[in-house]
C-alpha positions as CSV (number, residue, x, y, z in Angstrom):
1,X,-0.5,-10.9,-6.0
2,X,-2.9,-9.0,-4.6
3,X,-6.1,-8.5,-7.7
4,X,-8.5,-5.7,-7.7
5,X,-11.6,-6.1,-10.3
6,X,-13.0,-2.6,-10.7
7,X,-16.6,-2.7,-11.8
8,X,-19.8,-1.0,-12.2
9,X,-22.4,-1.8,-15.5
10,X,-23.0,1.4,-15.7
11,X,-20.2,4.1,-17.7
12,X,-19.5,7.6,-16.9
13,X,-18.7,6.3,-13.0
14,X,-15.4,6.9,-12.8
15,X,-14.2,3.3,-13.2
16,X,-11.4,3.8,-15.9
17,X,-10.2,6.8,-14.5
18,X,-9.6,5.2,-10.8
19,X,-7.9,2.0,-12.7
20,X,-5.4,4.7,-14.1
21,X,-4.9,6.5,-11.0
22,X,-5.3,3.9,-8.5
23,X,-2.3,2.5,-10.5
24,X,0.0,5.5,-10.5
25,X,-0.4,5.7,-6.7
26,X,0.5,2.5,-6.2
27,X,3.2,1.9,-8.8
28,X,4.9,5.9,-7.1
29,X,4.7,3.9,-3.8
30,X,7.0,1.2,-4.7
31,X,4.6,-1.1,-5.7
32,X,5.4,-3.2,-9.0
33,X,1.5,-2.7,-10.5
34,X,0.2,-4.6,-13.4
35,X,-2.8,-2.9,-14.9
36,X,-5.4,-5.1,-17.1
37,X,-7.7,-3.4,-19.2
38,X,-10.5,-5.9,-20.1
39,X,-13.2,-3.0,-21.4
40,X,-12.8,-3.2,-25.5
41,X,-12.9,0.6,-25.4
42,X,-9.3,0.3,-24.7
43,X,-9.9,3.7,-22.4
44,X,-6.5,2.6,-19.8
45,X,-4.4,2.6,-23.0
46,X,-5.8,6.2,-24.7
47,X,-5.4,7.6,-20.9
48,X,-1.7,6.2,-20.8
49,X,-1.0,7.8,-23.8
50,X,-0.5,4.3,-25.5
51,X,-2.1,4.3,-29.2
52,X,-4.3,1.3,-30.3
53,X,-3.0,0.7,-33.4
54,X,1.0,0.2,-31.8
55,X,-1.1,-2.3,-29.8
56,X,-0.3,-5.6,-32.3
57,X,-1.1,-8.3,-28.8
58,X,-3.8,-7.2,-26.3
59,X,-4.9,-9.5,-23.0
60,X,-7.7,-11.2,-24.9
61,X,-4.5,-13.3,-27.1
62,X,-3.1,-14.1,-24.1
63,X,-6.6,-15.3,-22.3
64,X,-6.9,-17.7,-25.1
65,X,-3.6,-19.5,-25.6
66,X,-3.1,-22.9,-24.0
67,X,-1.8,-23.8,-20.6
68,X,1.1,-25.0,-22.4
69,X,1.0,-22.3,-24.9
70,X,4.0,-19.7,-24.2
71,X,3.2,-16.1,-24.1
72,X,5.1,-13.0,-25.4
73,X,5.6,-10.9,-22.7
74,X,7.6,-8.3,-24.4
75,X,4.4,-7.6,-26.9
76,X,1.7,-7.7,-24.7
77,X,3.1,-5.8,-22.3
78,X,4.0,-2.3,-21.8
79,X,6.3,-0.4,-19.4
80,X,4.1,2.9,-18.6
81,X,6.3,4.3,-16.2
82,X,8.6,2.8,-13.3
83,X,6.9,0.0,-11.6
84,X,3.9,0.5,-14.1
85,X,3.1,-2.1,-16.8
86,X,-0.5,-2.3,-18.9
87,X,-1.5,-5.2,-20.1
88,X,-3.9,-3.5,-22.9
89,X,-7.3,-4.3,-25.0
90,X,-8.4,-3.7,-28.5
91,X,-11.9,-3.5,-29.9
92,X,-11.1,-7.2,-30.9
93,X,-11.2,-8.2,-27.3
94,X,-15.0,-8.0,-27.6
95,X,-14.9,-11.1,-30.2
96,X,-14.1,-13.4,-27.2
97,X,-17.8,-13.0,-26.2
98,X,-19.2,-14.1,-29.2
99,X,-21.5,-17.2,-29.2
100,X,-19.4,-18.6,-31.9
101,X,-15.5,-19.0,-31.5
102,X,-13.5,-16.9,-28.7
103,X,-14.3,-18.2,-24.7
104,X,-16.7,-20.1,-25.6
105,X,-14.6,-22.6,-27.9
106,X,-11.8,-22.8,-25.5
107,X,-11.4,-26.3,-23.7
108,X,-10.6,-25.1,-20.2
109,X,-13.3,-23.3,-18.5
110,X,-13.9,-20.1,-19.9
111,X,-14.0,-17.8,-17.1
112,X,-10.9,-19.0,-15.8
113,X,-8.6,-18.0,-19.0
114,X,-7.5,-14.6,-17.1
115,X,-6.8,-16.7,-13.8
116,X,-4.6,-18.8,-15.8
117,X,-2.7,-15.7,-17.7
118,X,-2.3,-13.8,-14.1
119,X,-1.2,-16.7,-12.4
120,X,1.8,-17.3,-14.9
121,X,3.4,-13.5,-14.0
122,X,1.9,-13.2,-10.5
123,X,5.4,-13.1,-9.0
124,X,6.8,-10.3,-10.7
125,X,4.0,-7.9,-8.9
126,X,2.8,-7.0,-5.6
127,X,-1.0,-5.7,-6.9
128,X,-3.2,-6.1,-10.4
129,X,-5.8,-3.6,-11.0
130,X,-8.5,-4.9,-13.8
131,X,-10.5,-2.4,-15.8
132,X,-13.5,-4.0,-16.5
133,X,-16.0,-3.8,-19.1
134,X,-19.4,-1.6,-18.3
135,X,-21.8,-4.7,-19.0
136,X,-21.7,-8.3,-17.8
137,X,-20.5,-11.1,-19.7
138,X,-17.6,-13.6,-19.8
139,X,-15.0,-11.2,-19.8
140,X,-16.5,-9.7,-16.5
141,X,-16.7,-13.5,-15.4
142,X,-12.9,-13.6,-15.7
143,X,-12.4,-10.6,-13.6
144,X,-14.2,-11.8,-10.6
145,X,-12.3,-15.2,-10.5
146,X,-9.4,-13.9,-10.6
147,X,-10.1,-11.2,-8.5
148,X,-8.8,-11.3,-4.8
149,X,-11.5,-8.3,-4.1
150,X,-13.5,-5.7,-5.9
151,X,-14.2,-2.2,-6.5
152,X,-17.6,-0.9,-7.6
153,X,-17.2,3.1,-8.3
154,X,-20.5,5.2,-7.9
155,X,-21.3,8.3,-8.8
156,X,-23.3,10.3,-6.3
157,X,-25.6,11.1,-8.1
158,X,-29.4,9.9,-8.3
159,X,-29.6,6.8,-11.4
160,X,-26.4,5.6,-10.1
161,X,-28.2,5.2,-6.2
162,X,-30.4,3.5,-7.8
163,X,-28.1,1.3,-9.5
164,X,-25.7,0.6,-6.5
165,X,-27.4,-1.8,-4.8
166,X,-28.4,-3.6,-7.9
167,X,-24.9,-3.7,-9.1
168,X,-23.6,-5.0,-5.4
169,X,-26.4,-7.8,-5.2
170,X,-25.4,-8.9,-8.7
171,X,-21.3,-9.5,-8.0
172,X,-22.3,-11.5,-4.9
173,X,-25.3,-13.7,-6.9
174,X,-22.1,-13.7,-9.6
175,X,-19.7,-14.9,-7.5
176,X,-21.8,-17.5,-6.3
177,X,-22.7,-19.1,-9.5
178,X,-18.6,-18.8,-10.2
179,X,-17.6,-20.5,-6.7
180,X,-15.6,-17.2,-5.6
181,X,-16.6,-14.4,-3.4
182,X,-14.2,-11.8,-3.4
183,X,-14.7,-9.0,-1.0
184,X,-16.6,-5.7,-2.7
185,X,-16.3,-2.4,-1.3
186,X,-18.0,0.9,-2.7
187,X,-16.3,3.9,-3.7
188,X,-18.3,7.2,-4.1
189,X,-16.7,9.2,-7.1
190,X,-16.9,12.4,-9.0
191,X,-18.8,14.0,-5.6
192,X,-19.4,17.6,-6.0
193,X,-19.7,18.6,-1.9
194,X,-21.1,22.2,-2.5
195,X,-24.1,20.5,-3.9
196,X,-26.7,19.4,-1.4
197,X,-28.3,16.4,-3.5
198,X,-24.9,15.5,-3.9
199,X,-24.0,15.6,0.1
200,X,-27.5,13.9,0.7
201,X,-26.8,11.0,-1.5
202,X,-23.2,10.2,-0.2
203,X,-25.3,10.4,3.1
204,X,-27.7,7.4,1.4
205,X,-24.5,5.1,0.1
206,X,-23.0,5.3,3.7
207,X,-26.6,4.3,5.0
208,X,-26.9,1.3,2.5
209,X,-23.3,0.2,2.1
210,X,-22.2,1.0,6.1
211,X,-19.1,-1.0,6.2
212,X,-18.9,-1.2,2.8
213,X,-18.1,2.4,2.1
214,X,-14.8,3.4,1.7
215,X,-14.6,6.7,3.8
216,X,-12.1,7.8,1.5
217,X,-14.8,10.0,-1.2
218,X,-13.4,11.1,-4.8
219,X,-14.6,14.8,-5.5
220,X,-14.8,16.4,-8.9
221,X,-12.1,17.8,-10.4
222,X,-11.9,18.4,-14.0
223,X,-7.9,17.8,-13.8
224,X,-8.7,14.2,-13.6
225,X,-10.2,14.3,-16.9
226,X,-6.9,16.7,-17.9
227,X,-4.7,14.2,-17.0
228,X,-6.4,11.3,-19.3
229,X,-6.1,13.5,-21.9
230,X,-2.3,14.1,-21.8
231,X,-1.7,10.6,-20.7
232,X,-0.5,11.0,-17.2
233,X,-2.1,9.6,-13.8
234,X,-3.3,12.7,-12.1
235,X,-0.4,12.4,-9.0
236,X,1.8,12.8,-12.0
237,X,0.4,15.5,-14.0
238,X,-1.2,17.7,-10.8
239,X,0.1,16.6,-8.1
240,X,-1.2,19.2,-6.0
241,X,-4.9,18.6,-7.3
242,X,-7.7,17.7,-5.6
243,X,-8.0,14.6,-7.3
244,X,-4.3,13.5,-6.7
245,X,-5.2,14.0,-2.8
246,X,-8.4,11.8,-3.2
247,X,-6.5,9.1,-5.1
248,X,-3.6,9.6,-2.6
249,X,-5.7,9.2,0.1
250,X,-7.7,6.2,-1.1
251,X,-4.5,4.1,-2.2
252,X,-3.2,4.7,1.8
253,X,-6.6,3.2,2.8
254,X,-6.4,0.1,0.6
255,X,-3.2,-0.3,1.9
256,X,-4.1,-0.5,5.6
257,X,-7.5,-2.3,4.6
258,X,-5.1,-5.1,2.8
259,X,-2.4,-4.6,5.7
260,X,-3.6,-4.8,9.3
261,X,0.2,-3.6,10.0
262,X,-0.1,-0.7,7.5
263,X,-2.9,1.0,10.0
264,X,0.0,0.6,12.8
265,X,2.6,2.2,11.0
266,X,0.5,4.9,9.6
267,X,-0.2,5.8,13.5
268,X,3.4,5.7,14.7
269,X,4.0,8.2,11.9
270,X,1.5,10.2,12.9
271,X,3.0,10.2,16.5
272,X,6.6,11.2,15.2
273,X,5.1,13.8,12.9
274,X,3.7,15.3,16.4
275,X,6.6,15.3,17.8
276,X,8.9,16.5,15.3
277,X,6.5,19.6,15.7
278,X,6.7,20.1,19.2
279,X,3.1,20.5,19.8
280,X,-0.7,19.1,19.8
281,X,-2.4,17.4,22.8
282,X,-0.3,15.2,24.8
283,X,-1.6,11.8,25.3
284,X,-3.0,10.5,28.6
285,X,-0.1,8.5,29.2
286,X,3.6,10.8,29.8
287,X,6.8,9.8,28.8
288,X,8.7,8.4,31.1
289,X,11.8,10.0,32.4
290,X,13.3,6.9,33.0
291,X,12.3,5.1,29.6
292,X,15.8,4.4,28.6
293,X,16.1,2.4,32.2
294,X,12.6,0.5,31.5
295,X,13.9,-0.4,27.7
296,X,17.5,-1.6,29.2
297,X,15.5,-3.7,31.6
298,X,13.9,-5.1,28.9
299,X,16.9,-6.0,27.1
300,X,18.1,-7.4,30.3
301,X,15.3,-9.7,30.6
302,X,16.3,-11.2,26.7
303,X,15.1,-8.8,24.4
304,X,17.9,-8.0,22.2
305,X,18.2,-4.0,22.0
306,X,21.1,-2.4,20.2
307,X,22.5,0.6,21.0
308,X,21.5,3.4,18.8
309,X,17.8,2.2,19.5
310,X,18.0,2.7,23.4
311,X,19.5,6.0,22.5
312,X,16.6,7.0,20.7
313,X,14.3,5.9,23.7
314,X,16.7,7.6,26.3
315,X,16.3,10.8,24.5
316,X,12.4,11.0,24.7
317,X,11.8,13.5,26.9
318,X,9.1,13.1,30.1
319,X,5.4,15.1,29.0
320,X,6.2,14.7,25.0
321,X,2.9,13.6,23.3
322,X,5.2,10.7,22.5
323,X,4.2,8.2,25.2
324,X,3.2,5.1,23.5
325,X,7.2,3.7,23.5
326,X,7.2,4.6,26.9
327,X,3.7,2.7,28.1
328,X,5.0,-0.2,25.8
329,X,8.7,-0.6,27.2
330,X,7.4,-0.2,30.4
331,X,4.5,-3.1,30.3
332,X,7.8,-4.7,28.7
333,X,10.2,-4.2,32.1
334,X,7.4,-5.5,34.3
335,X,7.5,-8.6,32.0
336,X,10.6,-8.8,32.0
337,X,11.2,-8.4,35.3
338,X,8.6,-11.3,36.5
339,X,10.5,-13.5,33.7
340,X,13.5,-13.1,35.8
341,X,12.5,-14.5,38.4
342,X,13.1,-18.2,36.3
343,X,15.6,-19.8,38.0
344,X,18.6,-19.9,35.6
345,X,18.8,-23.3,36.5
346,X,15.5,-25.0,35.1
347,X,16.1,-27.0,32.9
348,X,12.8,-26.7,31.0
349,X,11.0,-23.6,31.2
350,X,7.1,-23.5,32.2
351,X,4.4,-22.7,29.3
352,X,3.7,-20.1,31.9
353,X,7.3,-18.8,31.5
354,X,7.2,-19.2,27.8
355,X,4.4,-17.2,27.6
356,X,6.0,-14.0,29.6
357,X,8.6,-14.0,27.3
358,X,6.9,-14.5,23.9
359,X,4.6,-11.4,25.8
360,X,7.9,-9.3,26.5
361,X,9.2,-9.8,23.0
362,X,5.7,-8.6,21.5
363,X,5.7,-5.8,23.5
364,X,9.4,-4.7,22.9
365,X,8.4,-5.2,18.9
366,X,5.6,-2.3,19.5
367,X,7.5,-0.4,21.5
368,X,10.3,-0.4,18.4
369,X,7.2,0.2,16.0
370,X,6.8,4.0,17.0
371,X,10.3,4.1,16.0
372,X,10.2,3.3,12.5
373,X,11.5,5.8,10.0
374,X,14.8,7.8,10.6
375,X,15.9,9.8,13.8
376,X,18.9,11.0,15.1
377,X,21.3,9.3,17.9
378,X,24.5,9.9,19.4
379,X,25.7,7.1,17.1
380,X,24.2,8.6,14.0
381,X,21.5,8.6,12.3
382,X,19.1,5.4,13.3
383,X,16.8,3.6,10.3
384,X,14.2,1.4,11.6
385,X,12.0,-0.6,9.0
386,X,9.5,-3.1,10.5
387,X,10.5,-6.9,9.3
388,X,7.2,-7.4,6.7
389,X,8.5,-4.9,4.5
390,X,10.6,-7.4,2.7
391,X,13.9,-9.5,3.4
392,X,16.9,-7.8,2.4
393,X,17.2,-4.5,2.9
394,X,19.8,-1.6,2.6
395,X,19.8,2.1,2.0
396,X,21.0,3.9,-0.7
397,X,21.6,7.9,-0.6
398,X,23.6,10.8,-1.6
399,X,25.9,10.0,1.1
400,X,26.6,6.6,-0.5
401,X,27.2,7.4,-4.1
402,X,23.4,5.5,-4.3
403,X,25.1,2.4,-4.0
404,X,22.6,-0.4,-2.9
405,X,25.4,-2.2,-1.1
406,X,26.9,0.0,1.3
407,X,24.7,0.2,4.1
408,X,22.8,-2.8,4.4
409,X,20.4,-2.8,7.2
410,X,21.2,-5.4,10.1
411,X,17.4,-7.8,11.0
412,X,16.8,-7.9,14.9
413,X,15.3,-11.0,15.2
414,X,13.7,-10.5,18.6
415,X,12.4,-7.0,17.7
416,X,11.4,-7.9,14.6
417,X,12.6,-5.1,12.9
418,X,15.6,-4.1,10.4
419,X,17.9,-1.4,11.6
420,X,21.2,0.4,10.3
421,X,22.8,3.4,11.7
422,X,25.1,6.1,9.3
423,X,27.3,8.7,10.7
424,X,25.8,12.0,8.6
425,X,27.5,15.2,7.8
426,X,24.8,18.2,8.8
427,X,22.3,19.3,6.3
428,X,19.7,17.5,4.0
429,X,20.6,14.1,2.7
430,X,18.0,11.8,0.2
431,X,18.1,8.2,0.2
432,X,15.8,5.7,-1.0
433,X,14.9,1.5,0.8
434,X,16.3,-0.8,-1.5
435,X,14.2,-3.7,-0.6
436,X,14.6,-7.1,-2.2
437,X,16.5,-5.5,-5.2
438,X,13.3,-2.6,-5.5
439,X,14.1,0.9,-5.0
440,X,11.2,2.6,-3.4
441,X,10.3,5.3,-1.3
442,X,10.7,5.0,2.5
443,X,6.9,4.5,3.7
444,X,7.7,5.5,7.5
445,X,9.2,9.1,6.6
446,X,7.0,12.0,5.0
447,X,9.6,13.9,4.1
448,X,10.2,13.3,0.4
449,X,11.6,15.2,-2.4
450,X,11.2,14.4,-6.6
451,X,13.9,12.9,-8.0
452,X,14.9,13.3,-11.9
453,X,13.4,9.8,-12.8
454,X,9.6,10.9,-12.1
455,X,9.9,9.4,-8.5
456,X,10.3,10.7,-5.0
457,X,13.0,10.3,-2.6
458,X,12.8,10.3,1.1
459,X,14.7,13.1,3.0
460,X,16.4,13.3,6.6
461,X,18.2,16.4,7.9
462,X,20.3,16.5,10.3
463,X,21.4,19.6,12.8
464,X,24.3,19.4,15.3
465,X,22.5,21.8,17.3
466,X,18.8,20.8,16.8
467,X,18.3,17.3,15.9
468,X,15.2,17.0,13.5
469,X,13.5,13.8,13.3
470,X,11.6,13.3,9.7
């Protein structure tokens, strides 16, 4: 499970209110999100539109039960929205910080209590956001152990400059004295960009932090502070917001930051989105007009290729912008083509000869990769998904009655990818992955619509005349 600590000593950063909507993005994205508020304000719960005194079991009564102590998981806690729990906080939570009693009497090492509580759920989520408290103490100590990385928020704005790097230097000398160093990364929030101070000190954090930075910059909006106050995550209550882009934006960037594969797909889609359009700069490299031929001699060197995807290559026209499938099965073919010239009869092939075809393989995988989404065949409609996305994996659609079994999707082992092609009656059809048993949205299409649940659903349309690709 992947664990984000969310710090800064210093309130009025923005540091609840990315927790919250940090956590709606990811949870609207498919992914099962835990959210751990360890401030004894108990702000995630009052922005959730959960109220404190429902709250009978709150994270601190979990951090200080026994290894062998058994935890109620239906009290502590709550189902926000799909794929959304909180694990809340009460003002009591700041009695396990006392000298007397709380961490301090527990056997096991204090700062590990919230390690031990994670760990016990950790497979029933994908990511944990913690909402930490704006001071440092043992409860702070517990989020940076557990934590996998961490989040300092700053305002752009002059006290918290000067408190940036002082709050950076201190979760490293932290982490030290704790034997962990998670990964921290600075987010600039509540950025007003008409205001030159405001430009000129973003200009100062990207000087200081470099690397550090996340490009992605959170501007002012006072729907963010709207949203809290009707207990919504901003992408559900104003979608269309400034804020819900910012948030938006950053949750796609700590998704390809976490997932070197996520920055691949995210470019492939951009590709298809290109040529969906039918315009923009082509790329240096043409397509092909033979890059059905180069992808069939790839297939002929080993590569298992089914049908529907050479279709889709075939059908790529030469001087579209989309060339990368083309470059790719072609560096493929001339693989291939060398690997051919094995003599069927060795008994033992060469590590040189191993090596061509573990290369051809590769190749073919990235040639597949700027396929990934939904586009139309001869044969139907073809769904790619790349193979990290989970293990079992079917769509389920209007077409299908939303049944999760009906159209399973078929793994190709050697392109690494999941595939399934549906025979679809013209118009718009909506679907939604069910992967491993979790209905999500399809990541590799941007055509989505809402669905009565609160969530989106992906969208293909299909023409006789004028196949659209989403």
């Amino acid at each position: 499970m992947r664990t984000i600590a969310i710090i800064n000593q210093k309130g009025g950063c923005g540091k609840t209110t990315t927790a919250i909507n940090l956590a709606g993005v990811f949870s609207r994205s498919g992914l099962r999100t835990l959210l751990v508020d360890l401030d004894p304000q108990s702000h995630c719960a009052a922005g959730l539109a959960i109220p404190e005194q429902r709250i009978d079991v709150h994270i601190g009564d979990a951090m200080m039960a026994r290894d062998d102590q058994s935890i109620d998981w239906t009290r502590l806690l709550w189902r926000v929205s799909r794929n959304l729990d909180l694990a809340p906080s009460t003002v009591r939570l700041a009695g396990l910080e006392s000298a007397r009693g709380g961490l301090a009497s527990v056997h096991e090492a204090a700062e590990r209590r919230l390690l031990s509580v994670l760990s016990r759920i950790a497979d029933q989520y994908d990511v944990c956001l913690i909402d930490c408290p704006p001071a440092i103490g043992l409860l702070t100590f517990n989020a940076l152990v557990a934590a996998t990385e961490v989040l300092i928020p700053v305002e752009t704005a002059f006290f918290s400059l000067q408190g940036a790097t002082k709050q950076a230097s201190t979760i490293k000398a932290l982490g030290k004295r704790l034997g962990v160093t998670p990964p921290y990364r600075v987010l600039a929030t509540m950025h007003s960009p008409e205001s030159t101070l405001s430009r000129d000190l973003l200009e100062e954090l990207r000087k200081r932090f470099e690397h550090r930075l996340i490009p992605t910059v959170i501007r002012f909006d006072a729907q963010l502070r709207e949203s809290v106050s009707f207990g919504q995550p901003v992408v559900e209550y104003a979608p269309q917001s400034m804020g819900a882009e910012d948030y938006l934006a950053l949750g796609r960037w700590l998704v390809e930051a976490f997932d070197p594969k996520a920055a691949r797909r995210a470019k492939a889609s951009e590709v298809r989105e290109e040529m969906r359009q039918g315009q923009g700069e082509a790329s240096p490299v043409k397509v092909s007009p033979n890059a059905g031929e180069t992808l069939l001699a790839t297939r002929g060197a080993g590569v298992a290729v089914s049908e529907p995807m050479m279709e889709a290559v075939a059908e790529l026209k030469p001087e579209q912008p989309l060339s990368r499938a083309a470059e790719l099965a072609e560096r493929a073919a001339r693989l291939g083509e060398r690997t051919a010239t094995v003599p069927a009869s060795a008994a033992t092939p060469s590590v040189a000869d191993w090596a061509r075809l573990q290369a051809t393989a590769r190749v073919a995988r990235e040639a597949a990769s700027v396929l990934f989404g939904v586009r139309p065949t001869g044969q139907g409609m073809l769904f790619v998904q790349p193979a990290g996305i989970g293990a079992k994996l079917s769509i389920a659609g209007e077409f299908n009655r939303w049944s999760a079994d009906a159209h399973p999707m078929t793994f190709n082992a050697h392109l690494g990818v999941f595939e399934a092609c549906i025979q679809l009656t013209d118009g718009d059809h909506q679907y939604r992955l069910v992967v491993d048993g979790r209905w999500i949205t399809d990541p590799n299409n941007p055509a989505i619509a809402p669905n009565p649940f609160g969530d989106l659903n992906s969208v293909v349309s299909v023409s006789a005349s004028v196949p659209v690709m989403q």
